[in-house]
C-alpha positions in Angstrom: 100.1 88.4 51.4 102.7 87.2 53.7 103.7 83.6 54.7 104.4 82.4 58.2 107.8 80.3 58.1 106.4 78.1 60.5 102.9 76.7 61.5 100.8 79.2 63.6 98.2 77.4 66.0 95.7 79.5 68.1 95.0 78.5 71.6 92.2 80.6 73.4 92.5 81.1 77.4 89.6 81.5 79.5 87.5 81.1 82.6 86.1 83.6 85.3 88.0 87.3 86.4 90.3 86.0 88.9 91.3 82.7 88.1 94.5 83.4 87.5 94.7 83.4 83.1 97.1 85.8 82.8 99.5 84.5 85.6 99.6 81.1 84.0 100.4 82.3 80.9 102.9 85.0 82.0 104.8 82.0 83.6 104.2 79.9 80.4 105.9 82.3 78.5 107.9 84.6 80.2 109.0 82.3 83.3 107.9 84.9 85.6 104.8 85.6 88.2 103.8 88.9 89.8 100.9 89.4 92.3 100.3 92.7 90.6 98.4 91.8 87.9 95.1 93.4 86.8 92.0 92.3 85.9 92.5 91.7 81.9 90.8 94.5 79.5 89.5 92.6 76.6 92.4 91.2 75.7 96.2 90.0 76.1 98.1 88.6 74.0 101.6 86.4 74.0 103.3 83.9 71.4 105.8 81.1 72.1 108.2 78.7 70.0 108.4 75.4 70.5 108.6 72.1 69.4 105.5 69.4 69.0 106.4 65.9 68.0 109.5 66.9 65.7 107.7 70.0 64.2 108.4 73.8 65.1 105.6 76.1 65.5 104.3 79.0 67.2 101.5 79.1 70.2 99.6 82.2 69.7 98.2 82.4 73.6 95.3 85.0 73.7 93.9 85.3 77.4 90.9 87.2 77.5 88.8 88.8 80.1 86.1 87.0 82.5 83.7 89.7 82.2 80.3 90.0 80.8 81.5 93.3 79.5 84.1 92.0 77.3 81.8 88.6 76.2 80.5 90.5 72.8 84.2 90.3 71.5 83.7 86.9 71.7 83.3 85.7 67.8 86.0 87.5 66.8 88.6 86.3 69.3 87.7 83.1 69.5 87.4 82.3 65.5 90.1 80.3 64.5 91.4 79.0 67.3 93.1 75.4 67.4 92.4 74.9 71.1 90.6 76.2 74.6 92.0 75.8 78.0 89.5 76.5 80.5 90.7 77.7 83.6 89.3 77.8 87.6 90.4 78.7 90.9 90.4 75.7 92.8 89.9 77.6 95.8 86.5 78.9 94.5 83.9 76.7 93.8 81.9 79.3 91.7 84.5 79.1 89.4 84.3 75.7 88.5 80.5 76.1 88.1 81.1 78.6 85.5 83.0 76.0 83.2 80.2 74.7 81.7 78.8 78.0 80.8 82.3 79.3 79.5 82.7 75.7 77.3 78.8 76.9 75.9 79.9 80.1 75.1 82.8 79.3 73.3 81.2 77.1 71.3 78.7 79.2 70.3 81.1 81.7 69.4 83.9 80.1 67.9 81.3 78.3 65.6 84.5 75.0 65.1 83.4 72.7 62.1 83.3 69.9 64.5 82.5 70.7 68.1 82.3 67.4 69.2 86.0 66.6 68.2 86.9 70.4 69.3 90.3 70.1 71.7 89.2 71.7 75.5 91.4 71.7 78.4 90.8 72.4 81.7 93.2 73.8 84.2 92.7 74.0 88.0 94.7 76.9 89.2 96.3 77.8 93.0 96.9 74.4 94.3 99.6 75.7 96.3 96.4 77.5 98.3 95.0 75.3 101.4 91.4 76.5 101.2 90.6 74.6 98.1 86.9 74.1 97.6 87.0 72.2 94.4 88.7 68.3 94.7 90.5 66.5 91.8 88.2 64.2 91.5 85.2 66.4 90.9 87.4 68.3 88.5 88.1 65.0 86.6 84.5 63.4 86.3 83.5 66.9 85.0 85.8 66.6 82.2 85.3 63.1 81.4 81.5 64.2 80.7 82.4 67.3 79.1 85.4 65.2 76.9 88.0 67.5 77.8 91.8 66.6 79.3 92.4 67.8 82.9 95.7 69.3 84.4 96.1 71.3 87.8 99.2 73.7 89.0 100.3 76.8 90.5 101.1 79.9 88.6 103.1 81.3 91.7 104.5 78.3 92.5 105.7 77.3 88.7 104.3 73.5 89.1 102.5 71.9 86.3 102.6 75.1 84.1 104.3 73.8 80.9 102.5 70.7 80.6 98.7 71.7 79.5 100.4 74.0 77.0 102.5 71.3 75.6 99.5 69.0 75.4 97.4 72.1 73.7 99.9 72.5 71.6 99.7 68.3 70.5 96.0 68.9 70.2 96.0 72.0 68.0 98.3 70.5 65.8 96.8 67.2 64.8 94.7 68.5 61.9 97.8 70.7 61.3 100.9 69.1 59.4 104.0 71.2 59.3 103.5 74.0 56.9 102.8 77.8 56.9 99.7 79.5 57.0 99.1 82.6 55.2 98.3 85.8 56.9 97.4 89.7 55.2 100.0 92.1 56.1 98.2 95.5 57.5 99.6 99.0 57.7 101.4 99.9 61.2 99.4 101.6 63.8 96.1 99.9 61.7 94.3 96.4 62.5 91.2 94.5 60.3 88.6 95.0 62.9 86.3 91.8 63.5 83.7 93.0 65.2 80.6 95.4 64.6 82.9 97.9 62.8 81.6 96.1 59.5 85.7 95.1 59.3 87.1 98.4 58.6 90.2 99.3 59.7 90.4 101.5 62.8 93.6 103.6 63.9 94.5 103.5 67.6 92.8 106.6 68.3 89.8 105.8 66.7 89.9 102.7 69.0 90.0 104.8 71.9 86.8 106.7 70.7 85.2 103.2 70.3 85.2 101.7 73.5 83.9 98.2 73.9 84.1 97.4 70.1 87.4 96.3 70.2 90.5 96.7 72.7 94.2 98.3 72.3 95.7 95.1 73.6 94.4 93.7 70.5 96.1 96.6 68.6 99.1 96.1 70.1 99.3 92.4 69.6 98.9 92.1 66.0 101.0 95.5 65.3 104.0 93.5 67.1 103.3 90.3 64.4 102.2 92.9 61.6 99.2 90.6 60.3 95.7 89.8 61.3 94.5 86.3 62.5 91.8 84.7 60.3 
């Protein structure tokens, strides 16, 4: 057993294909934005430092893809996250439509103790775009019925990026005070697989052989960190 040296909080990205997840958190984290990006496989994965209310910790960021294809993976990436940020287009109506089933599904999913105190966020991406179909206003009286916060920004144009991370961040750590969690150490190349592998450890090419059960990105993350996320 290893100890994190500083608290580790969880915060789950997701929304339709398209929306722009991986763009906002690319700019979050790395302070850059391409117009290359392709449509997510499963799963990315990105960790940041910083500094909530006096306390240092780490924001573990997993975006995850707006498939169908990709929504069986669901329990075991969303379990034991400290936050969601829900993301549309507000160019794209259908989009913001889909919130409500994307808030269900995690839910469902992530199973929280307390789903009615659960911390959501919901961020309305490409406001630098003129052909916006979704207003402000509609995107705010959603979330005041669904009890989440609301933020809007560009990814491309770097506005309002850092501030509904900062504010998951505050959320995710309320519960939390300011000391490690534990984490199992696994071998390299191997990952504790959370899915319907029965939670034996696969190497990466018995991953590839196993398609759809759970995806290298996921590999790759946690044999860059060494440890599995419980």
């Amino acid at each position: 057993i290893m100890e994190w040296k500083q608290p580790h909080l969880k915060v789950i990205l997701i929304g339709n294909s398209g929306v722009g997840k991986s763009s906002f958190m690319n700019r979050f984290v790395n302070h850059r934005f391409t117009n290359l990006y392709r449509a997510t496989i499963g799963t990315d994965f990105l960790s940041k430092e910083m500094t909530v209310d006096g306390c240092s910790v780490t924001l573990q960021i997993w975006d995850t893809a707006g498939t169908e294809r990709f929504q069986s993976l669901g329990t075991a990436l969303y379990r034991g996250a400290h936050c969601c940020l829900l993301l549309f287009d507000v160019t794209s109506a259908a989009s913001f439509s889909a919130l409500e089933g994307w808030l269900k599904e995690f839910l469902l999913q992530a199973d929280p103790p307390d789903p009615a105190s659960f911390p959501f966020l919901v961020v309305g991406n490409k406001v630098d775009l003129e052909n916006r179909e979704v207003t402000r206003k509609q995107a705010e009286q959603w979330c005041k019925v669904s009890g989440a916060e609301y933020f809007e920004g560009s990814a491309k144009e770097d506005l309002n990026v850092d501030k509904p991370f900062q504010h998951a961040a505050k959320a995710a750590r309320q519960p939390n005070p300011c000391w490690p969690r534990r984490a199992s150490s696994v071998p390299q190349g191997q990952v504790s697989v959370l899915s319907n592998t029965g939670g034996r450890s696969l190497t990466r090419n018995q991953l590839r052989s196993n398609e759809g059960t759970v995806l290298i990105a996921i590999l790759t993350a946690l044999e860059h960190q060494r440890m599995v996320l419980v």
